[in-house]
ROSENU-604703 format. One record per atom (N, C-alpha, C, O): x, y, z. Coordinates in steps of 0.001 Angstrom, whole numbers, plus 500000, padded with zeros to 6 digits. Atoms other than C-alpha are relative to their C-alpha. Example, Ala and Ser with C-alpha at 12.3 -4.5 7.8 and 13.67 -1.06 7.14 Angstrom:
<sezas>
500890498810500000512300495500507800500900501200500000501936501181500665499180498810499940513670498940507140499230501090500730499739502198500899
</sezas>
This chain:
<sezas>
500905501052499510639363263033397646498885500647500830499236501396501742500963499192499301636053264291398969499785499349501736499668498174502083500252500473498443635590264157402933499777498533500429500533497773501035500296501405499709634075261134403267500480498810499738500547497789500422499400501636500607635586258635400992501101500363501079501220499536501984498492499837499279639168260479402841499563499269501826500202498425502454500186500498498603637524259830406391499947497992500283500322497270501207500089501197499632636677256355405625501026499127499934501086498091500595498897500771500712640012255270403697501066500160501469501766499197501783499170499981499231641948257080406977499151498723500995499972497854501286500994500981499350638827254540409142501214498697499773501916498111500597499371501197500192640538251898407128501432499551500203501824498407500430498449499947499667644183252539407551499873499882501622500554498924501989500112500192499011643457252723410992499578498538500929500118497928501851500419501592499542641519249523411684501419499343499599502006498972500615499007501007500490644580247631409725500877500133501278501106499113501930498436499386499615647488249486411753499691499491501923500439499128502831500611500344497817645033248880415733499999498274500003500446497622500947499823500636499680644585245879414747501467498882499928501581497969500745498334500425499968648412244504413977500584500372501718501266499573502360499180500002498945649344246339417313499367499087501037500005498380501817500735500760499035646715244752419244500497498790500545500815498589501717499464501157500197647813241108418041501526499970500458502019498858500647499112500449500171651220242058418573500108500504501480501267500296501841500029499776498792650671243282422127499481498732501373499700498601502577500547501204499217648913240157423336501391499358500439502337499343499652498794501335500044651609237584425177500294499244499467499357498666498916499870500645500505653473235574423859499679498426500462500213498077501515500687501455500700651766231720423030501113498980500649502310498957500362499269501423499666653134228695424668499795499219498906498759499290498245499770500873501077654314226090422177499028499426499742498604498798500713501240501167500433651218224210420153500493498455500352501244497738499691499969501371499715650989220980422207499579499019498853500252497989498815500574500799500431649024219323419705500832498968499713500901497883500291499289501235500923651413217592417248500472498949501246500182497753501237499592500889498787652889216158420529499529498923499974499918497812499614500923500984499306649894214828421949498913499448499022497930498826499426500853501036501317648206213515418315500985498975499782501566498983498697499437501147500725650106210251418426499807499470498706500636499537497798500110500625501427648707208576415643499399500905498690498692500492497771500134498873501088648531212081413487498533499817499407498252499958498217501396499634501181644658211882412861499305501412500507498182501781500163500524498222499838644004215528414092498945499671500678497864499647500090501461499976499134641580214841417259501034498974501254501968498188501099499329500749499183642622213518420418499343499639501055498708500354501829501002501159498855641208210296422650500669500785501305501508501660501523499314499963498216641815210400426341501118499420500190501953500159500711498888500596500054644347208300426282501030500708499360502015500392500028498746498997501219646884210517423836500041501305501307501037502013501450499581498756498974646036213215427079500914499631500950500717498434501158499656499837499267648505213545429689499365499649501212498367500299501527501171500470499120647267211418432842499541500886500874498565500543501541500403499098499421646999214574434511498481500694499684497574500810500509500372499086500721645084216553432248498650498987499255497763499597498658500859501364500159642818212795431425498408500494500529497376500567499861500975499988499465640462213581433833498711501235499646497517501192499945500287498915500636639550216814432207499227500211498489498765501259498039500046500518501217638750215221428884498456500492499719498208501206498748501283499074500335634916216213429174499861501197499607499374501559498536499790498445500520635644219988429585500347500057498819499531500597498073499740499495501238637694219981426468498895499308499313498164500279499116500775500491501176635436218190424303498404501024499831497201500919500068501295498736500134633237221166423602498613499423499186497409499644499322501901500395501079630715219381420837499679498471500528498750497854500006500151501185499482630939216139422806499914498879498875498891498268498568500415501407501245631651213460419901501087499330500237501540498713499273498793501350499337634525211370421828501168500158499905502105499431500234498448499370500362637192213616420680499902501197500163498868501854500283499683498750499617639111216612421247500505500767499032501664500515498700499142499713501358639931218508418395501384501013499992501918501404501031499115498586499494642514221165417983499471501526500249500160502479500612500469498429499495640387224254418505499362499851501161499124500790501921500583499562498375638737222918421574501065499622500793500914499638502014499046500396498809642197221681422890500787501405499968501498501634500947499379498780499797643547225339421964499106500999500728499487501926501443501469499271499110640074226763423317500534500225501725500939501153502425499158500030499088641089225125426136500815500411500905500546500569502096498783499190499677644236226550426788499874501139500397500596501617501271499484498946500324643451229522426140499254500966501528499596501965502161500525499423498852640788229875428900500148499261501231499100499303501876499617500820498841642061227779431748501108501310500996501911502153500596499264499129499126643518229644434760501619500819499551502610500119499756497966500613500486647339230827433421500064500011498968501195500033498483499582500456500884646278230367430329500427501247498965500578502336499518499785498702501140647078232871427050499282500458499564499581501160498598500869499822500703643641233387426456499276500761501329499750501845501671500928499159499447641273234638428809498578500486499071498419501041497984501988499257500810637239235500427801500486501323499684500671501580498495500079498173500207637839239366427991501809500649499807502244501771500068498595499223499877641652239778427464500221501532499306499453501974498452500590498772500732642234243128426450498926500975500377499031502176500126501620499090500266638479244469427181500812501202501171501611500993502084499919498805499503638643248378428243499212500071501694498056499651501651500503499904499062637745248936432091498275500269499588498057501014498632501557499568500505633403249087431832499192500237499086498219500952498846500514499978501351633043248170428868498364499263500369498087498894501510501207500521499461629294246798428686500082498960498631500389499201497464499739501279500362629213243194427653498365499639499212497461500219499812501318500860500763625976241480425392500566498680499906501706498680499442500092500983500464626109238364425056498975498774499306497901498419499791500763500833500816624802235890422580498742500470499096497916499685498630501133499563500701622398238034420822500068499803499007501095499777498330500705500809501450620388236788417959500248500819499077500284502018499353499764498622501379621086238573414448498918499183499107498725499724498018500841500929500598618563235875413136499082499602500235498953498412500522501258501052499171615194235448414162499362498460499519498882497962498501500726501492500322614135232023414708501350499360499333501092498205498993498618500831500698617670230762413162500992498907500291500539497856500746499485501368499924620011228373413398500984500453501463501433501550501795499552499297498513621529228260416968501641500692500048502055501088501137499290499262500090624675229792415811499847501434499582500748502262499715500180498369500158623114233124414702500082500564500986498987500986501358499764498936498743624432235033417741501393500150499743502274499440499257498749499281499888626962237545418283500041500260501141499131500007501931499685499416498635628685239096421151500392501125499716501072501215498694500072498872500482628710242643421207500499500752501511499890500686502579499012498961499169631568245201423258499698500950499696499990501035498503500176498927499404630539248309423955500816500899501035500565500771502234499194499242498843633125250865425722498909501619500204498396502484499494500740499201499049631420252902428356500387501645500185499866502597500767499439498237500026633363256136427836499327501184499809499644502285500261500600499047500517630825257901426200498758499540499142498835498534498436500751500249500628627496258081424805499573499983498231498586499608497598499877499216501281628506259461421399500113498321498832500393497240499350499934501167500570628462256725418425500863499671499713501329500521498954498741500874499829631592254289418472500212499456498441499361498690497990499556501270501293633020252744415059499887498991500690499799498991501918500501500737499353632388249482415265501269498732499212501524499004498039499372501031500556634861246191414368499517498651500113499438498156501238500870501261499950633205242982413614501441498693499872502326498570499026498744501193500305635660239878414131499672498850499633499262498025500450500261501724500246635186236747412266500847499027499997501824499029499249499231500637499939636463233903413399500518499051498557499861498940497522499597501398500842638611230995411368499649498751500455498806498537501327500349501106499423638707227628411674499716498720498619499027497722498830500374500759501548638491225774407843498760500040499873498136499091499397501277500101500453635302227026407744499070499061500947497845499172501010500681501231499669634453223932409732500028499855501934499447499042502653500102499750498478635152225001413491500258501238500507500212502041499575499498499074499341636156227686415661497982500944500384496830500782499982500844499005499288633899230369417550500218501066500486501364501432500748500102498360499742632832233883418543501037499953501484501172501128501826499507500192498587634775233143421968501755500337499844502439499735499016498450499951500388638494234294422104500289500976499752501495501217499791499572499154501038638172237309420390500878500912500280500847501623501284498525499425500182641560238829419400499475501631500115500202502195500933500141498956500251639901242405418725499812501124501313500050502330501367500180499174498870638898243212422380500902500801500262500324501490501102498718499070499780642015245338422770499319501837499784499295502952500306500624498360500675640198247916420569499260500688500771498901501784500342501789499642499314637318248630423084501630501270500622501343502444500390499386498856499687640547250926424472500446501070499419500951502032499997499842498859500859640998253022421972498461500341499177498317500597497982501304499575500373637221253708421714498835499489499044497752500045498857500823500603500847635822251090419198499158498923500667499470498304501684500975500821499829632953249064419357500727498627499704501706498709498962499626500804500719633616245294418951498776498817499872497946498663500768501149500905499935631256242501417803500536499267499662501227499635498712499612501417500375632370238760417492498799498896499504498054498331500306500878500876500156630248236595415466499982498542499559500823498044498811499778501289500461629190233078415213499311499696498583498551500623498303500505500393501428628012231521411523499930498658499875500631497908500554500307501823500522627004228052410226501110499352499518501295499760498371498907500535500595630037226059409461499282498777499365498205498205499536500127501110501454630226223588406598499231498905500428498456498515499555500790501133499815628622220662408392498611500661500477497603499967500613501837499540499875625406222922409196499433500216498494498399499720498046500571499305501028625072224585406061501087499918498823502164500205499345499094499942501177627238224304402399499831501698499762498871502341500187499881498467500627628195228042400855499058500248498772498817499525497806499682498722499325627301230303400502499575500336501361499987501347501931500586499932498304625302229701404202501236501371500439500640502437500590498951499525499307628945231648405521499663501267500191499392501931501191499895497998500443628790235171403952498732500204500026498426501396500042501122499173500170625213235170403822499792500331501549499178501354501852500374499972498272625083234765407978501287501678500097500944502778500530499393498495499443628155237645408175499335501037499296499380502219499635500648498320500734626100239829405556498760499959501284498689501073501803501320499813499349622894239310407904500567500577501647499743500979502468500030499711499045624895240140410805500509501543500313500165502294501226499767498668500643626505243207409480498519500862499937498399501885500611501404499517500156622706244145408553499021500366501220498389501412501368500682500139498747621075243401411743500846500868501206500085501208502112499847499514499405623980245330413808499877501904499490499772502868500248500263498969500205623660248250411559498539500885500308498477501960500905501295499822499086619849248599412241499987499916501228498878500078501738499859499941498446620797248382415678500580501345500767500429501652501949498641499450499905623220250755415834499410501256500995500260501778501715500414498802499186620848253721417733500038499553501238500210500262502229500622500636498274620037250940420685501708500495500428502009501410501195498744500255499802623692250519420764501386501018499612502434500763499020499348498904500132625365253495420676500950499873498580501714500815498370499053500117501742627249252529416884499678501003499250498642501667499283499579499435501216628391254215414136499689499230498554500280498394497870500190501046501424626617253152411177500459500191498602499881499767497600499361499390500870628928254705408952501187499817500208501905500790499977498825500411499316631903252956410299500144498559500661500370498177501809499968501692499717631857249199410050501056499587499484501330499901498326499010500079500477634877247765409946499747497982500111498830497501500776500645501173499403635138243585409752501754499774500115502396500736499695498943500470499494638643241883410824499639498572500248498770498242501056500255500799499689638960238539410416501328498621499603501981498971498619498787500389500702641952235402409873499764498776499524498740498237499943500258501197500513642293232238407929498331500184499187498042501115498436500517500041500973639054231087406586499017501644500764498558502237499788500192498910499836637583234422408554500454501336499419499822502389499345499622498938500716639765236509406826499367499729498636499013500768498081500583499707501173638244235085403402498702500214500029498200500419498924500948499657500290634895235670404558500068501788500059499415502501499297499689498783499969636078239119405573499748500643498580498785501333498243499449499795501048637372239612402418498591499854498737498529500524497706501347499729500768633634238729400814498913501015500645497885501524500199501195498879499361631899240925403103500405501280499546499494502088499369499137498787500348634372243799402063499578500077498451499743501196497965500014499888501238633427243022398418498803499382499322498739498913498185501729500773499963629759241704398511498640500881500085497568500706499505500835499041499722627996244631399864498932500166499490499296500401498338501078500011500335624635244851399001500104499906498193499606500667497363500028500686501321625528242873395679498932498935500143498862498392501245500719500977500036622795240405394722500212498372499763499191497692499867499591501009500219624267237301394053499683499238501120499431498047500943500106500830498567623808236222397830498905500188500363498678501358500670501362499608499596619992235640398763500238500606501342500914499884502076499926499764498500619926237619402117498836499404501053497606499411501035500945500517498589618523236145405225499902500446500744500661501412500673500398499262498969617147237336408529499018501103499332498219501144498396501186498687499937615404240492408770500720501392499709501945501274499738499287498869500093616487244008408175500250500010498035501165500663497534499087500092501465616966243349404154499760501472499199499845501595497977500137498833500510616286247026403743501525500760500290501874501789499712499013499541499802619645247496405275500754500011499217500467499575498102499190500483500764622746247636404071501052499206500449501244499287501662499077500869499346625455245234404558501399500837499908502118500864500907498595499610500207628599247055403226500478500558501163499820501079502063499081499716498669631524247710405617500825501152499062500796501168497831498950499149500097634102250621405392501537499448499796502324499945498991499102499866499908636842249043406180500174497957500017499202497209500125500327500922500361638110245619405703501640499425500949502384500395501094498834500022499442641368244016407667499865498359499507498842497774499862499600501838500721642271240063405941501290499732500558502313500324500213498499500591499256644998238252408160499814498857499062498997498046499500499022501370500700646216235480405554498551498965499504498519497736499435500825500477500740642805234977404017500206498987498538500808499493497591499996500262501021642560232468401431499476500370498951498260500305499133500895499369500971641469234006397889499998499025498690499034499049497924499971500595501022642798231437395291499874498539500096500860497841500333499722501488498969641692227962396231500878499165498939501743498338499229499260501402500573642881226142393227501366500435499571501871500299498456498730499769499578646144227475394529500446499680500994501619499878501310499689500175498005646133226472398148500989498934499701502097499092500214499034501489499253647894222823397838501592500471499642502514500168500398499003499448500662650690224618395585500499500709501431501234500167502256499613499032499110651125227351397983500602499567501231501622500066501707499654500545498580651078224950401390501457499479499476502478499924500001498547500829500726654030222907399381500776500857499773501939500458499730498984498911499850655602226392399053501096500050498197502247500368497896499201500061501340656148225811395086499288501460499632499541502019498565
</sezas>
């Protein structure tokens, strides 16, 4: 195997193997309240279905403000409340240097921003792990991210946000992670990266965009957007936690036939 492909394939064995320990190093998860507290099982929860404690609070969780609480802003929630299992920076390496919200999209839709980890150890260029969140495509956010762990064992990490299904229909998804892939690789001198060492990590419907960014790479099929389209998008390395790949297999599969 010539140097490079061998360096990148060990890149990739590596991302898989940091990030499994990472996930499996985090604490362990207090029980999912939801089902509990969704009385009437429609997946969103009034004030009333909250705990009269926890009632008064009902603004905070409601992150997009539409009269309900769903399950990612009541696990959001959780996760960053005093105590809770989540924390903004859990994981992050002592001095790491923090970005937040930067644009990968000029002029774009107000989810084109990422958040971008940087460990301070050294000036030399960092591999880099891009984490995309899940969420059915239809919620979740750059906020949370599972990957910060890595910034201690010397990797870069970037968490990005993308247009979910009620902004934009698909391909909007993969074309926002190819443009952001693109836009951090042209970056990569400001930002001390390795542009020869993009790895993406991502679970649920994140792992299947993963899983198109890993196999999309400056293929044409996807008009590219933003700026940078001289770049390239392809990643090295590719990590899919329980990505969906066969949809008109999913209902089969959930039913466990």
């Amino acid at each position: 195997m010539p140097p490079l492909r061998s360096s990148l394939a060990g890149f990739a064995i590596l991302l898989t193997f940091l990030a499994s320990t990472t996930a499996l190093a985090q604490p362990a998860r207090e029980p999912d309240p939801f089902p509990r507290l969704d009385r009437n099982g429609d997946g969103k929860l009034t004030r009333e279905e909250l705990p009269p404690p926890i009632q008064r609070l009902f603004e905070r969780m409601d992150a997009n403000k539409d009269g309900a609480v769903s399950r990612d802003e009541e696990a959001a929630f959780r996760q960053n409340r005093p105590g809770g299992a989540g924390g903004g920076n859990r994981g992050l390496a002592a001095d790491t240097r923090v970005l937040k919200d930067l644009k990968y999209v000029d002029d774009g839709h107000e989810r084109h921003t990422l958040d971008l980890y940087i460990p301070a150890e050294s000036k030399a260029p960092k591999p880099l792990v891009i984490w995309i969140h899940g969420g059915a495509w239809q919620n979740g956010s750059k906020e949370n991210c599972p990957a910060l762990g890595l910034t201690s064992q010397g990797f870069a990490v970037a968490s990005i946000n993308y247009r979910l299904s009620s902004h934009a229909p698909f391909p909007a998804q993969i074309q926002d992670c190819q443009a952001a892939v693109r836009w951090l690789r042209a970056h990569a001198g400001e930002y001390d990266l390795d542009p020869d060492k993009f790895g993406v990590w991502g679970s649920s419907a994140g792992g299947h965009l993963v899983a198109l960014v890993g196999t999309t790479g400056d293929v044409d099929d996807f008009e590219p957007i933003g700026g940078h389209r001289d770049v390239s998008s392809q990643v090295q390395a590719v990590c899919d936690w329980y990505g969906p790949t066969d949809f008109l297999q999913m209902d089969s599969q959930v039913q466990g036939k």
